[in-house]
C-alpha angles and dihedrals in degrees: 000000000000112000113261123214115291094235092028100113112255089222128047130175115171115185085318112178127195106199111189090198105295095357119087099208086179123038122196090321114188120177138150128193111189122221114284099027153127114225105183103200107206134187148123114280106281107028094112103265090128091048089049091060094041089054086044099056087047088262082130136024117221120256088208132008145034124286126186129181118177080355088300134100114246104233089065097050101135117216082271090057099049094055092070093058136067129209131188106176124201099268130040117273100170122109120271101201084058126089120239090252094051093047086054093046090046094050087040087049090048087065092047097260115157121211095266099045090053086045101099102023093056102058098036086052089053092046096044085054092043093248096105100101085039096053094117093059113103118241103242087056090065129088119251092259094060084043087059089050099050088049095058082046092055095050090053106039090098089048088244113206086222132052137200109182121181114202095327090176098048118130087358124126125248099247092054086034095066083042107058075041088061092052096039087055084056096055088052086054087056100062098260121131127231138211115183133170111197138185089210111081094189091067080074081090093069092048128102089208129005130204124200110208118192125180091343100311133098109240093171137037126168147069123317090257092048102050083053093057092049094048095046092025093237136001126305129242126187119215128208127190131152078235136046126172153141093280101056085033094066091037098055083038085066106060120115097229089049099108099235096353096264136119126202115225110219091181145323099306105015120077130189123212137164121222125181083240141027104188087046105045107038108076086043082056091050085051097051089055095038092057086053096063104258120143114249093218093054088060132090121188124179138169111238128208109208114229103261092238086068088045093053099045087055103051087045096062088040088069102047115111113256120215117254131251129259112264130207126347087345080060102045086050083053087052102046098039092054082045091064095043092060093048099051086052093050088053087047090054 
């Protein structure tokens, strides 16, 4: 594989689509993951996360678009350029009449790797996934979430430059699952580059760049941090006082730097806002409530981060699309006759 820049992004989508007979299963898809990171692709079953890595390792050819990975589409890798890149799909692949240690040694022997040269790797990779002192068994005696384990032992075994990895937590429990996220922090700090689809939407948290994928289409693209200003509109502060009321209410709405001038009462004494931005718009907030008397030490402030399945559930109906208004005379009828609805309500009240 020749050497890419080494700023040119490893992988590349532009307005690719991916047509099964009538259905488009990906719709004008663009995306870009620079070198040495970690791109978490997120989305409901279904959406086309699977069908994106698959166009991505040269499975499928577009049927519309451009894709480049390492600067080279993926349908004309040669043998060379496959052993710098690592791929786990969703569902084991592997050989069940196999042991765990001949299904290592297979994957190992498929990139050229000798037994020494797997040696070490391979038993530092099953110890490091808990399967080393099971290695004998075979792998269709293990349960799914071994198998998942020995998958993610099998894509790293040639140590790729380049990683797709489908659903590499599933089925697997907390404790293992911040764990493979801890190495795979380290091969990120390693300069290789990730690509990971996940069913926990909270694992968002660990990625450089995130990208939500719905019914075949990307509604968000950007850092943690981004995709949770565009779902709230800002960032989100949490206010605490022994009193809240109407008063202070209006006086903190008012703020410039309040996103549409409204607060959000959690309960008697706590208070939500969004603000375009925290660090901005905090210790405004503290003089505004310091020139109305209150006492500094009887507040509390805090940036919040908002849990990523909220995030996501927003975004998502964000991006739904909404039904258009009524145009015209039909419009004008709408309007009228809203407008006497609201009238005869007001002479009921």
């Amino acid at each position: 594989m020749d050497s890419p820049s080494k700023d040119s992004p490893r992988i590349e989508m532009r307005n690719v689509c991916k047509q099964f007979g009538q259905a488009t299963v990906i719709d004008h898809v663009s995306l870009s993951v620079a070198p040495g990171t970690i791109y978490g692709f997120i989305g409901p079953s279904g959406s086309g996360k699977t069908t994106v890595i698959r166009l991505l390792t040269g499975v499928y050819g577009p049927s519309e678009g451009d894709i480049r990975v390492f600067d080279k589409a993926p349908t004309k890798w040669s043998r060379r350029d496959r052993e710098h890149v690592g791929y786990m799909p969703q569902f084991f692949v592997l050989y069940p009449t196999l042991s765990i240690s001949e299904n290592v040694d297979f994957a190992a022997s498929t990139y050229g790797m000798g037994w020494w040269s797997r040696r070490a790797p391979k038993r530092q990779l099953l110890e490091f996934v808990g399967l080393w002192e099971d290695r004998n068994k075979l792998a269709s005696s293990i349960s799914g979430g071994m198998q998942r384990r020995l998958e993610l032992v099998c894509s790293l075994i040639h140590n790729p430059d380049l990683l797709f990895l489908d659903e590499p937590t599933a089925g697997i429990d907390p404790v293992l699952r911040a764990t493979i996220w801890e190495h795979l922090n380290h091969l990120r700090n390693e300069k290789k580059t990730l690509f990971v689809t996940t069913q926990y939407v909270t694992e968002a948290e660990y990625c450089d760049r995130v990208g939500l994928i719905n019914e075949g289409r990307i509604i968000a693209d950007g850092t943690p941090d981004d995709l949770r200003r565009k779902a709230y509109g800002g960032q989100v502060v949490t206010l605490t006082y022994a009193r809240l009321n109407d008063a202070l209410r209006d006086r903190l709405e008012a703020m410039p730097e309040v996103v549409d001038r409204t607060m959000k009462f959690i309960s008697r004494d706590t208070a939500q806002m969004v603000v375009n931005d925290a660090a901005t718009a905090i210790p405004l907030i503290l003089r505004q409530l310091e020139d109305a008397g209150i006492p500094m030490e009887s507040v509390r402030i805090t940036e919040e981060k908002p849990p990523f399945d909220d995030v996501f559930v927003r975004l998502i109906e964000q991006a739904k699309p909404r039904p258009m208004e009524p145009s015209g005379e039909e419009g004008e009828a709408r309007l009228t006759e809203q407008t006497g609805e609201e009238v005869d309500r007001a002479r009921a009240a």
